[in-house]
NUFINU-299462 format. One record per residue (C-alpha): x, y, z. Coordinates in nm, 2 decimals, always signed. Layout:
REM NUFINU-299462
- x  y  z
- X  Y  Z
...
***
This chain:
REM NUFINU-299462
- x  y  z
- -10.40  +6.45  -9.15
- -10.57  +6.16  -8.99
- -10.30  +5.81  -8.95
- -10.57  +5.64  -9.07
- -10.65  +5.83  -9.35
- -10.28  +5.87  -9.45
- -10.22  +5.50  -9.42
- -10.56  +5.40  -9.64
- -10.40  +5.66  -9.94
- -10.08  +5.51  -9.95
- -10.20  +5.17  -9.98
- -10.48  +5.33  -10.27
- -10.75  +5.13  -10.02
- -11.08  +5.23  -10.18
- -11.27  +5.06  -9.91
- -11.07  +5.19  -9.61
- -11.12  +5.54  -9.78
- -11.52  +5.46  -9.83
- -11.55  +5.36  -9.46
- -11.37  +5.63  -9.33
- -11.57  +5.87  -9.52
- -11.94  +5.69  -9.36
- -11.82  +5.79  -9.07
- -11.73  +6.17  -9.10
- -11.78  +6.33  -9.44
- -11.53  +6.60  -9.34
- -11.25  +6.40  -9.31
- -11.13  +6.46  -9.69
- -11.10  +6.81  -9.64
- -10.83  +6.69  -9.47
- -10.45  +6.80  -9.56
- -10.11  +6.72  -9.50
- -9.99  +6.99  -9.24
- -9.65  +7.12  -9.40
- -9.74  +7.08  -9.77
- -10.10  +7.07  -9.71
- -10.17  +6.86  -9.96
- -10.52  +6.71  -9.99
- -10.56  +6.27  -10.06
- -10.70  +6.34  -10.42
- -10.29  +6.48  -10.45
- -10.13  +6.19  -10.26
- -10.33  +5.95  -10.49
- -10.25  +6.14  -10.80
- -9.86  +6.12  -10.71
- -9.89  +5.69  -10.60
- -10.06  +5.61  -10.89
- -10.40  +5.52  -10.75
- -10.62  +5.51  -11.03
- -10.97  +5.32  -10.88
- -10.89  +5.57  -10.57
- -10.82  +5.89  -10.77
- -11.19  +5.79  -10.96
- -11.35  +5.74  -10.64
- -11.27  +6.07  -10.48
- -11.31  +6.28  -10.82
- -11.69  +6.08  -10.80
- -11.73  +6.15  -10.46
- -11.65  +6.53  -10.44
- -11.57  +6.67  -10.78
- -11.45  +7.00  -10.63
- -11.12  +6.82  -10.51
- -10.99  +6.83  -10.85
- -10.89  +7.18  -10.86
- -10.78  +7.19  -10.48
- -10.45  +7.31  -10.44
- -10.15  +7.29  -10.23
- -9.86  +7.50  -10.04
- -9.74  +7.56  -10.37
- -10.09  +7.67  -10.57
- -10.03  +7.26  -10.73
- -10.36  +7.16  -10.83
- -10.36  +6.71  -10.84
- -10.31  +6.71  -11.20
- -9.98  +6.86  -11.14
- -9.87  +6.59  -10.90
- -10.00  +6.34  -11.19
- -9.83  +6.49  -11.47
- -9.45  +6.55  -11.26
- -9.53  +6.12  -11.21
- -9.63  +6.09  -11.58
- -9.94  +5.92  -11.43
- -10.14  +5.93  -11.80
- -10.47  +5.73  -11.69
- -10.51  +5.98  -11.35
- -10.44  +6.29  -11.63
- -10.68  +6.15  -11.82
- -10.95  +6.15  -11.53
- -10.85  +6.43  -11.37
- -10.91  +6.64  -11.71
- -11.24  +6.48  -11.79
- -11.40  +6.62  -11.46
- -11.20  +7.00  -11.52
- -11.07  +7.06  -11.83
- -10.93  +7.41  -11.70
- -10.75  +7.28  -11.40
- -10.48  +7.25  -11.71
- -10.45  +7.59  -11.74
- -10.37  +7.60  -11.37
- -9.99  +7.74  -11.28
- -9.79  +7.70  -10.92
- -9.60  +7.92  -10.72
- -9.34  +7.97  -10.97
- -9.55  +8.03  -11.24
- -9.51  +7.64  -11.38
- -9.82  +7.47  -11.59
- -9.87  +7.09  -11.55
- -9.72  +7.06  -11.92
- -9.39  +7.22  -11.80
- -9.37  +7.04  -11.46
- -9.45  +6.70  -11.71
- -9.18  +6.85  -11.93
- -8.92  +6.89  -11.67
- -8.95  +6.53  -11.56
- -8.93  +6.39  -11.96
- -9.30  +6.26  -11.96
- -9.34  +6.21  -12.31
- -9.67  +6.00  -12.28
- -9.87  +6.28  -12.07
- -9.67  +6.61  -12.33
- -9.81  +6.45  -12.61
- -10.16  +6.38  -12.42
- -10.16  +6.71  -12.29
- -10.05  +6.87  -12.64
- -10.33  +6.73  -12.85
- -10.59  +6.70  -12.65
- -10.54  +7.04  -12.45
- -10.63  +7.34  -12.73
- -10.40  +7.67  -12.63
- -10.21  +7.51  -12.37
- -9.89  +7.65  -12.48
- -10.01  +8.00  -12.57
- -10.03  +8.09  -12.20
- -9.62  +8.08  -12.23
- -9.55  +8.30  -12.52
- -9.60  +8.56  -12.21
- -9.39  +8.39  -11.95
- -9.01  +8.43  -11.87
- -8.95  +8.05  -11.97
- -9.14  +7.80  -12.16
- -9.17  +7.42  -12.15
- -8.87  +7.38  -12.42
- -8.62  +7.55  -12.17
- -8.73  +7.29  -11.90
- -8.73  +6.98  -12.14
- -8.39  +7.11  -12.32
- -8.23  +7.14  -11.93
- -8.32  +6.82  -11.84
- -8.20  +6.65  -12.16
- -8.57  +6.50  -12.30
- -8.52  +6.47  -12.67
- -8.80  +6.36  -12.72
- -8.99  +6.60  -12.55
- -8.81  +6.86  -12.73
- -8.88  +6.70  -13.04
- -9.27  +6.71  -12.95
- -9.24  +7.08  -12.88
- -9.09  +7.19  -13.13
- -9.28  +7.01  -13.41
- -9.64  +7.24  -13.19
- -9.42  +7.54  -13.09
- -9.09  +7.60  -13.37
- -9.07  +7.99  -13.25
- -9.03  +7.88  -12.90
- -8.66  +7.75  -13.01
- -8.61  +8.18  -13.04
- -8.76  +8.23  -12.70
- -8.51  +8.39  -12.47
- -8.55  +8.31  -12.06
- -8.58  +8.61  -11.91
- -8.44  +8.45  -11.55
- -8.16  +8.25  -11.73
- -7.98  +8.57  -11.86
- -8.14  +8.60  -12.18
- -8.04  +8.20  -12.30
- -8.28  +8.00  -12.56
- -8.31  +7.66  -12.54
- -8.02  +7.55  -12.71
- -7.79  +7.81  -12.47
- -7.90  +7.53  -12.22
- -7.89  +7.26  -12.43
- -7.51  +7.29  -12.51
- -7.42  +7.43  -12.20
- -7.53  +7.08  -12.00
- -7.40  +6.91  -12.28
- -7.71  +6.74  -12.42
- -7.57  +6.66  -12.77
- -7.87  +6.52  -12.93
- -8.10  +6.84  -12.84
- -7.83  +7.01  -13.01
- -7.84  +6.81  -13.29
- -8.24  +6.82  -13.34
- -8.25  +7.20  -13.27
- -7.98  +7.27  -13.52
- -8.18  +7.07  -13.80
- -8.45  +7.27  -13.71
- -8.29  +7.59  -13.82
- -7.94  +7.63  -13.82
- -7.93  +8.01  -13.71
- -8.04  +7.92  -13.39
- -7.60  +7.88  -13.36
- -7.60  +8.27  -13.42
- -7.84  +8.40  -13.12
- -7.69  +8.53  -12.87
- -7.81  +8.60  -12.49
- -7.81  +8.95  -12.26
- -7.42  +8.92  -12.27
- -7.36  +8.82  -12.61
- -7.28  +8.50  -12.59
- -7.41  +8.23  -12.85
- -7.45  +7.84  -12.80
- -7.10  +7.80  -12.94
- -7.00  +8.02  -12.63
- -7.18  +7.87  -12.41
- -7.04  +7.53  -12.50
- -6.69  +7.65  -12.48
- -6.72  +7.82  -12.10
- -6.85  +7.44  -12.01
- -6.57  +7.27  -12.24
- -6.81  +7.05  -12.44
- -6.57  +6.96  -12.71
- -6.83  +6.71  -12.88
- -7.09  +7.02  -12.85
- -6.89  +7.23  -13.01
- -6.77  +7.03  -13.34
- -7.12  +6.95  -13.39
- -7.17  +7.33  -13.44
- -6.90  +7.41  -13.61
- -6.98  +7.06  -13.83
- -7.31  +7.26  -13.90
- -7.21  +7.64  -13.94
- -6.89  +7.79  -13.89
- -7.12  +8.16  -13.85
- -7.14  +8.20  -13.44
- -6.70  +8.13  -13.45
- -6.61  +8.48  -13.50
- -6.88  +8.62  -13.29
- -6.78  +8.80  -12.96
- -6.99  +8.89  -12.69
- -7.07  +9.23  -12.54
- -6.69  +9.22  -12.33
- -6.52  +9.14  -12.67
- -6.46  +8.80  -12.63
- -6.39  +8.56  -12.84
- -6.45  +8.16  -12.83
- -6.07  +8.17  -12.74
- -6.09  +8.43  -12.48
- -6.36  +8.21  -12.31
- -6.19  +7.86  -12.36
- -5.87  +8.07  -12.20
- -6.09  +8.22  -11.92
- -6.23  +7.92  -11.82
- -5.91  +7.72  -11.82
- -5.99  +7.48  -12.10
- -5.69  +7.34  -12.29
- -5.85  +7.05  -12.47
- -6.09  +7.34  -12.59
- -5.86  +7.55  -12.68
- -5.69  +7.30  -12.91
- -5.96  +7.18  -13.11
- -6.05  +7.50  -13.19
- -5.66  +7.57  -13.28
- -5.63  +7.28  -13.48
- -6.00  +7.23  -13.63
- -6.03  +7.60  -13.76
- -5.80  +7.87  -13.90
- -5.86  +8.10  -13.64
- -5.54  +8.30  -13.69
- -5.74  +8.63  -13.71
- -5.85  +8.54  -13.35
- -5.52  +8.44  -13.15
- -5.45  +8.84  -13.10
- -5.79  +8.98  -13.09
- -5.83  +9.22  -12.78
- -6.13  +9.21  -12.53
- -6.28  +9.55  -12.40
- -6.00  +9.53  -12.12
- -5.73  +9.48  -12.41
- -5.64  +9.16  -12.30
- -5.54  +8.93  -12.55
- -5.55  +8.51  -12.45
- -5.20  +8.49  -12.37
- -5.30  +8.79  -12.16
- -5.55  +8.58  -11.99
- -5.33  +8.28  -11.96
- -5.06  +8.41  -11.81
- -5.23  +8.61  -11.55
- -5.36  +8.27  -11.46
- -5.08  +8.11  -11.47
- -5.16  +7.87  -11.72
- -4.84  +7.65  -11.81
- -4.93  +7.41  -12.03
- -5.17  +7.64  -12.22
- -4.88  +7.97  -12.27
- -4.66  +7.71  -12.42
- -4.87  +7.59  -12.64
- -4.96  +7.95  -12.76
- -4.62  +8.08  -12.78
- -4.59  +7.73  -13.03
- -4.85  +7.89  -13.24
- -4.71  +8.21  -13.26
- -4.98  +8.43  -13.07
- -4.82  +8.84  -13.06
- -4.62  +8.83  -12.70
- -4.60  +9.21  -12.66
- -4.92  +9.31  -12.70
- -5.01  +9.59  -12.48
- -5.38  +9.55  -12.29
- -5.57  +9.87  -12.18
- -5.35  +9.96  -11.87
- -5.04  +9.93  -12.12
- -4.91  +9.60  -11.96
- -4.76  +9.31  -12.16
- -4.80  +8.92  -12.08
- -4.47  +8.97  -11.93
- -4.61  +9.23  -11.69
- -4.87  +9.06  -11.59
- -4.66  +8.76  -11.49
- -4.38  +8.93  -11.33
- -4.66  +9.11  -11.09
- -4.67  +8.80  -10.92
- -4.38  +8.63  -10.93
- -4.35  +8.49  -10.61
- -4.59  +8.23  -10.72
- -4.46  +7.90  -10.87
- -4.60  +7.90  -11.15
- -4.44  +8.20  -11.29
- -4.09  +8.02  -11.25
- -4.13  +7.85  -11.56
- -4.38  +8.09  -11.75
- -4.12  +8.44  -11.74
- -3.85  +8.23  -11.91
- -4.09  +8.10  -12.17
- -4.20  +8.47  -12.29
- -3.85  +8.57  -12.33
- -3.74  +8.30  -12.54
- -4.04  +8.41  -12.72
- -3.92  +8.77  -12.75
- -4.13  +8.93  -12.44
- -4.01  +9.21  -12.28
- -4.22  +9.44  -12.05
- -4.36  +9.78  -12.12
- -4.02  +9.96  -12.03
- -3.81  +9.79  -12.28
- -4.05  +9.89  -12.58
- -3.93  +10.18  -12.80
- -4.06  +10.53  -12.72
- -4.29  +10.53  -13.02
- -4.43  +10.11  -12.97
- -4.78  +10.27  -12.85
- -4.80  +10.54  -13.14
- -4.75  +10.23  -13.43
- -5.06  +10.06  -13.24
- -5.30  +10.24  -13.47
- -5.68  +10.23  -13.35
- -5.90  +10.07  -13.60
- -6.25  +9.87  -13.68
- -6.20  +9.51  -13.59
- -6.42  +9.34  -13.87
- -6.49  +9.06  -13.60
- -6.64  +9.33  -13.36
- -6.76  +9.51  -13.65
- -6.84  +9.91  -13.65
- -6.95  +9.99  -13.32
- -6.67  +9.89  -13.08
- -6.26  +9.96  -13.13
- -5.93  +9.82  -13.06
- -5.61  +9.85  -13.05
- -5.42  +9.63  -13.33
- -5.04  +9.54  -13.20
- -4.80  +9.54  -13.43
- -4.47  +9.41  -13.43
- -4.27  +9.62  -13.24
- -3.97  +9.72  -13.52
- -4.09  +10.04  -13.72
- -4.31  +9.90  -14.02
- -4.23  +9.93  -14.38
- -4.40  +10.22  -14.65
- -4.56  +9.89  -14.79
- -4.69  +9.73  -14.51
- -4.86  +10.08  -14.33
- -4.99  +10.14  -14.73
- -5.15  +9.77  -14.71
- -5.26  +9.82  -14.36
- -5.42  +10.16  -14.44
- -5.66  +10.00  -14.72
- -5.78  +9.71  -14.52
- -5.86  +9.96  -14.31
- -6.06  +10.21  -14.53
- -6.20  +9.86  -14.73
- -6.28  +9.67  -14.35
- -6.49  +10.05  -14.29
- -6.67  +10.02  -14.62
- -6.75  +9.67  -14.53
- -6.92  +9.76  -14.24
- -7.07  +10.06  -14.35
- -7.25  +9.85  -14.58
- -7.38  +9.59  -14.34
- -7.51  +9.88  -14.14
- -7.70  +10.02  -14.45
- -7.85  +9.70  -14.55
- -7.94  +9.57  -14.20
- -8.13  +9.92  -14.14
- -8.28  +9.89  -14.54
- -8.43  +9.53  -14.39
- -8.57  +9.69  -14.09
- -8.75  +9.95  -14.29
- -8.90  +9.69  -14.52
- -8.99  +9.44  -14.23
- -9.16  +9.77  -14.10
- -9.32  +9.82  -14.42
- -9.49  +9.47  -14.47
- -9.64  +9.50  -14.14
- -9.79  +9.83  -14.17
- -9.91  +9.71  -14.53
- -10.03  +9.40  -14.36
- -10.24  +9.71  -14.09
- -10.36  +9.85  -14.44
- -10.49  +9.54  -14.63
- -10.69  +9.46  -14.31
- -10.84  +9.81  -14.30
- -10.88  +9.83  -14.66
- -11.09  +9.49  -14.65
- -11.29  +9.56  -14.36
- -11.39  +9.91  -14.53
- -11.50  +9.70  -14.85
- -11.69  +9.42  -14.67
- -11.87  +9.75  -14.51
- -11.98  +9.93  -14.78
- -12.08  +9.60  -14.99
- -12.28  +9.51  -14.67
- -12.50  +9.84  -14.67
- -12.54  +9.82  -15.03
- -12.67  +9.44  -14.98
- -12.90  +9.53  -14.73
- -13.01  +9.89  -14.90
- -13.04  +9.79  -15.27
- -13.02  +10.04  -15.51
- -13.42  +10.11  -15.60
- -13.53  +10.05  -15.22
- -13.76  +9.83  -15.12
- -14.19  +9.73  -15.16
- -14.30  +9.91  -14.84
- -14.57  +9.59  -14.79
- -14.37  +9.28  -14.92
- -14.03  +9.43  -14.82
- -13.92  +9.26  -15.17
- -13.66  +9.45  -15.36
- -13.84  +9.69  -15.62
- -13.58  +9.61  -15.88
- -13.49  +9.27  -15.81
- -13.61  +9.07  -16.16
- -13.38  +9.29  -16.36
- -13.05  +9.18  -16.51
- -12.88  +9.48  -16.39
- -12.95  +9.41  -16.03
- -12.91  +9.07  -16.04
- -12.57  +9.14  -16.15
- -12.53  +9.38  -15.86
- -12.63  +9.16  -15.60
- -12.38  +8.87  -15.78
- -12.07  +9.13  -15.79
- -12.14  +9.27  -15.42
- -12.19  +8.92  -15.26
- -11.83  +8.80  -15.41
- -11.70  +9.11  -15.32
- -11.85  +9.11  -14.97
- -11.73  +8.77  -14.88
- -11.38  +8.82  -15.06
- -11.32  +9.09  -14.78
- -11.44  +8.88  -14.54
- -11.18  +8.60  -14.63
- -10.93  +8.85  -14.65
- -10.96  +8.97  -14.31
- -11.04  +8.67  -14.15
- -10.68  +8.51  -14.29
- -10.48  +8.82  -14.17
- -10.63  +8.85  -13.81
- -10.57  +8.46  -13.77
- -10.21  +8.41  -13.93
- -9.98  +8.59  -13.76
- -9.61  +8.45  -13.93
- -9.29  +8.53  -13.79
- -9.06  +8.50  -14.06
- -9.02  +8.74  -14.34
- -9.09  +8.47  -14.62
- -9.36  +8.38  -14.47
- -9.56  +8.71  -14.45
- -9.43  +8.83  -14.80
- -9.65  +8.55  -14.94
- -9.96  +8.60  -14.72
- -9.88  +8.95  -14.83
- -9.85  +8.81  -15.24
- -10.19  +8.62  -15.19
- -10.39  +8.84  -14.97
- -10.30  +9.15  -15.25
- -10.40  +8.98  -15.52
- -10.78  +8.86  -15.36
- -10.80  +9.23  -15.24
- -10.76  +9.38  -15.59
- -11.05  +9.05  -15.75
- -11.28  +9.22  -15.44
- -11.21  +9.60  -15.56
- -11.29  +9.50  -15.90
- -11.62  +9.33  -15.77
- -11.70  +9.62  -15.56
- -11.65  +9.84  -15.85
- -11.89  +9.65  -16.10
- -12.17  +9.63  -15.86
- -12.12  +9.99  -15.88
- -12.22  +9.99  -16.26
- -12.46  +9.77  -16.21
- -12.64  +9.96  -15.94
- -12.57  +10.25  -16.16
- -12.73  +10.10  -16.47
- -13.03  +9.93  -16.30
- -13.17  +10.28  -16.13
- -13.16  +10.50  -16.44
- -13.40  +10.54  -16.67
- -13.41  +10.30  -16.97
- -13.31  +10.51  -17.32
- -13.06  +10.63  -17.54
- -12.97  +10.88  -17.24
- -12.95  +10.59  -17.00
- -12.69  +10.40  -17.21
- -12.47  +10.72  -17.32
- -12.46  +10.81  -16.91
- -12.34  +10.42  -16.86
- -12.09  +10.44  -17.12
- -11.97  +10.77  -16.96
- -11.95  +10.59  -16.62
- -11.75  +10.29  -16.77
- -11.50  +10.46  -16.98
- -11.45  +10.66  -16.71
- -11.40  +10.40  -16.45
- -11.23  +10.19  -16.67
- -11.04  +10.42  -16.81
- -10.90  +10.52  -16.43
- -10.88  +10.18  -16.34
- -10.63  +10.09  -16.65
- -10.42  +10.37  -16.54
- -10.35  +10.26  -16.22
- -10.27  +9.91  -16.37
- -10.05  +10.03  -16.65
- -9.86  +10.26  -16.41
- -9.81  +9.97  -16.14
- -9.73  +9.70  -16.42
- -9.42  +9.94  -16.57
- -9.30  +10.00  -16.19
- -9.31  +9.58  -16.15
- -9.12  +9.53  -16.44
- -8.86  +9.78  -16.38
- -8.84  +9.58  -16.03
- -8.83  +9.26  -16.15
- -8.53  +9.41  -16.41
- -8.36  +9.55  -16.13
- -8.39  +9.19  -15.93
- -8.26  +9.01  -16.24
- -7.99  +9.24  -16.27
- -7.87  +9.18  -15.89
- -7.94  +8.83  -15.90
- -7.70  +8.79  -16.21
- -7.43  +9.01  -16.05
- -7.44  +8.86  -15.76
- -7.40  +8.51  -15.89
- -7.09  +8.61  -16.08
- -6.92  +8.77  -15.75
- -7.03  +8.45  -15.58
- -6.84  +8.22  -15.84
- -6.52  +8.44  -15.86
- -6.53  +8.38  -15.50
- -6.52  +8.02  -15.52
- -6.26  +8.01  -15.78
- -6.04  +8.20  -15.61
- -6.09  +8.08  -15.27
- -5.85  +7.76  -15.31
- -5.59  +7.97  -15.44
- -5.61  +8.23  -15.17
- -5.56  +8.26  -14.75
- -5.89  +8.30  -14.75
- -6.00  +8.11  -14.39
- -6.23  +7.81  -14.34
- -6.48  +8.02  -14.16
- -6.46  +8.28  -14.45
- -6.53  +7.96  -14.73
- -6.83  +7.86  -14.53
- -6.99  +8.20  -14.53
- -6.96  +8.23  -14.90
- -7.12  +7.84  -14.95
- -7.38  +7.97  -14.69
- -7.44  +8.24  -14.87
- -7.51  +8.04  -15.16
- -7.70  +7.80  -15.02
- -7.96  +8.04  -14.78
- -7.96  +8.41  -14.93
- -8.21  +8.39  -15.16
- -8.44  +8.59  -15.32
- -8.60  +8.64  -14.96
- -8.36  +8.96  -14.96
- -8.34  +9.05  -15.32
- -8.61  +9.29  -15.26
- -8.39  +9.51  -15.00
- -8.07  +9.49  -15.20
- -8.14  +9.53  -15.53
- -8.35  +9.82  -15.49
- -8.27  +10.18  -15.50
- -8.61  +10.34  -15.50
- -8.75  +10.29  -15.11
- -9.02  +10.04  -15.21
- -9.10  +9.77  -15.36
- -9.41  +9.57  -15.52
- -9.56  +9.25  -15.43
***
């Protein structure tokens, strides 16, 4: 690029530019050699408003030029939060908005990224389907803003875009954004994406991690007890290795972690869980020679002679490498604790490690469960067997009712497929009948022949209201598209009910038709009654056999809502005299408080349907 030229831009000289131009025209087609950016994206990235108007009045065509890295102006604008050179730059080319760079970033997520809250909320209300273009993508806008800590970006995004807090980066391992929001640490994303919808705690990425996890690998103690202040769910969740939060606060050498979480929570079912190698955290610690941290398990109590996949005990892993330092004080440690290695076990120690379903890792992944290492009484294998057969049951349960809501989420959208079919079928066949009347038409006036009788002009009532009934029908389905269950079981309620009014229509414009092209007489009114009683007659057997099937459901739901409740107050009157855990007393308030009658459906029937 010219000296000149580049100097004038920098300065946002308008007359420099203008004189310049006089004397070669070409000179703006000018670009920056490595970057190759043009002046209209220098002037966009200073700031230059009266220059950035000049050159869009000048050549128009500059507005959409773009750079090394496909980065139209309005992306150089945005990244600066330049609002007034957006503004301009939009009014000349409204599509330039829709405009992505190299790596597939709009100018809303390049404005995102850089916490532009003016030029988001610009772009997001005056820009129509600017975020549709990244339900598609491998990220959105609310990864960037979420990464870079915006809040109130997020907050903006969220109130345009709430599904896009479910969206899962494809290049980030799977993570939504608040994976990255408690993994840098950003607290008050956390917080604002958690009061969205607190199951956002319970996702979990392409390695089964959730945002809990994710805050634990990165030791974010204040994420963490904001989570955990919120919804104890996502703290016995493992990931796809069998890892637990404590596996990862271990792993990741995190003792102020690890200590909260031991002294916040009853996680007592946790300290001797197994990962998929069979290590257990003291495992993990002591093959890392964590001091400070074995000691403070071996305080707690955690089992020392647990036996990991290749049948070695913390003191096996330790004494592998005893050379190092740090074993010096760990070995003595474990055997004041009891720890001996795999050699001084009895014969039988591996047979009394029975295999069984963890209920943290639930049905489809097993472990061994260590047991103390002295032969176990009559009593305790009797106890151990039926927590065995009732954990089994347990899950066996969950699997049947999580396959039971699949099938009925499957259901409503093919009945959602069948409503629109049905309507469009109706608003056809009221349509021909509108435009071929029953009684045809005056060949010279084109006038319907029987259009001054009452019978037709009842026709032509009931097939309009039918007719446009349909149309409403299909015209709500084809542009709501919800994505929660609740959600489409009341456009399903609604768009039922206004199918069955249009039926009804369709069916006496039948009649009517019917009436109004036979011939007037006693016959004529005995073949009507005929066609009535007979119609009607079908018609109230369908609705008496569909109202006894609704009652008997609505029986059934009372019945399981009634049942339920009862189970649900034994719990609580029980739970304060009982070892039941703190993450076991929030799942039952939870419970309370969120399963509603959005599932009674699925678990209180037995039949394989269900009305709406």
């Amino acid at each position: 690029m010219d000296r000149r030229l580049n100097e004038a831009v920098f300065r946002g000289d308008v007359e420099a530019i203008q004189k310049l131009i006089e004397e070669d025209s070409n000179i703006v087609n000018q670009t920056i050699e490595e970057s190759l950016h043009t002046i209209l994206h220098l002037a966009a990235r200073f700031g230059h408003v009266e220059l950035v108007r000049e050159i869009v009045k000048l050549f128009p065509e500059m507005v959409s030029a773009e750079n090394r890295d496909l980065e139209t102006p309005l992306h150089e604008a945005c990244r600066e939060g330049k609002l007034e050179i957006v503004r301009i730059l939009l009014e000349n080319d409204p599509w330039v908005a829709y405009k992505t760079n190299l790596w597939d970033k709009s100018v809303l997520y390049v404005a995102c990224e850089r916490g532009r809250i003016e030029v988001v909320k610009h772009l997001l209300h005056n820009v129509n389907m600017l975020l549709m273009r990244e339900v598609d993508m491998s990220t959105t806008s609310l990864h960037a803003a979420a990464s870079s800590g915006h809040t109130e970006v997020v907050k903006e995004l969220v109130k345009v875009r709430p599904d896009f807090a479910w969206k899962k980066d494809v290049l980030m391992n799977g993570c939504s954004p608040l994976h990255i929001a408690c993994s840098k640490g950003h607290l008050d994303i956390t917080r604002e994406l958690l009061k969205m919808d607190m199951d956002l705690s319970s996702l979990q990425d392409n390695e089964g991690r959730t945002p809990l996890h994710s805050a634990v690998i990165k030791g974010r103690v204040n994420i963490i007890a904001e989570i955990l202040s919120v919804t104890l769910e996502s703290a016995e969740m493992i990931t796809k290795h069998g890892e637990t939060i404590l596996h990862l606060a271990v792993k990741n050498n995190h003792f102020e972690v690890l200590k909260f979480l031991m002294e916040s929570l009853d996680v007592s079912n946790l300290m001797n869980v197994q990962d998929t190698d069979g290590n257990t955290i003291l495992h993990l610690a002591t093959v890392r020679k964590l001091t400070t941290m074995i000691v403070y398990l071996l305080k707690l109590g955690v089992e020392v002679n647990a036996l990991n996949q290749k049948g070695y005990t913390a003191l096996d892993v330790v004494e592998a490498d005893a050379s190092n330092s740090g074993a010096l004080a760990i070995i003595p440690a474990l055997q004041e604790a009891g720890a001996k290695r795999c050699d001084q076990l009895p014969p039988n120690f591996q047979d009394i490690q029975q295999v069984v379903v963890s209920p943290i890792l639930g049905s489809s992944w097993t472990r061994r469960k260590t047991t103390s290492f002295q032969s176990p009484s009559s009593s305790s294998q009797h106890s151990y067997y039926n927590n065995h057969h009732q954990r089994k049951h347990i899950n066996n349960h969950r699997a049947t009712r999580t396959k039971k809501i699949k099938l009925q989420s499957e259901g409503l959208r093919n009945a959602r497929k069948t409503l629109t079919v049905v309507a469009v079928l109706i608003a056809t066949v009221t349509f021909a009948a509108g435009i071929n009347p029953p009684g045809g038409f005056n060949q010279q006036t084109g006038k319907a022949l029987l259009g001054k009788t009452s019978a037709f002009k009842v026709f032509l009532v009931c097939n309009i209201v039918a007719l446009f009934l349909s149309l409403g029908i299909v015209n709500v389905l084809v542009s709501v598209v919800p994505f929660k269950r609740k959600t489409m079981m009341k456009l399903m309620v609604a768009t039922h009910k206004v199918m069955w009014i249009s039926t009804i229509f369709m069916s006496s414009a039948y009649i009517a038709a019917i009436w109004s092209i036979l011939p007037q007489g006693k016959g004529a009114h005995w073949v009507l009654s005929e066609v009535m009683i007979i119609g009607g007659g079908c018609t109230m057997v369908v609705f008496l056999s569909l109202g006894i099937l609704l009652v008997r459901q609505w029986k059934r739901k009372s019945d399981w809502r009634k049942k339920r409740e009862e189970h649900h107050k034994k719990m609580k009157e029980e739970s304060p005299k009982s070892n039941i855990s703190r993450v076991e007393e929030m799942k039952v308030v939870k419970k309370d408080s969120h399963e509603g009658s959005s599932n009674s459906d699925v678990d209180s029937s037995d039949q394989g349907y269900h009305l709406y």
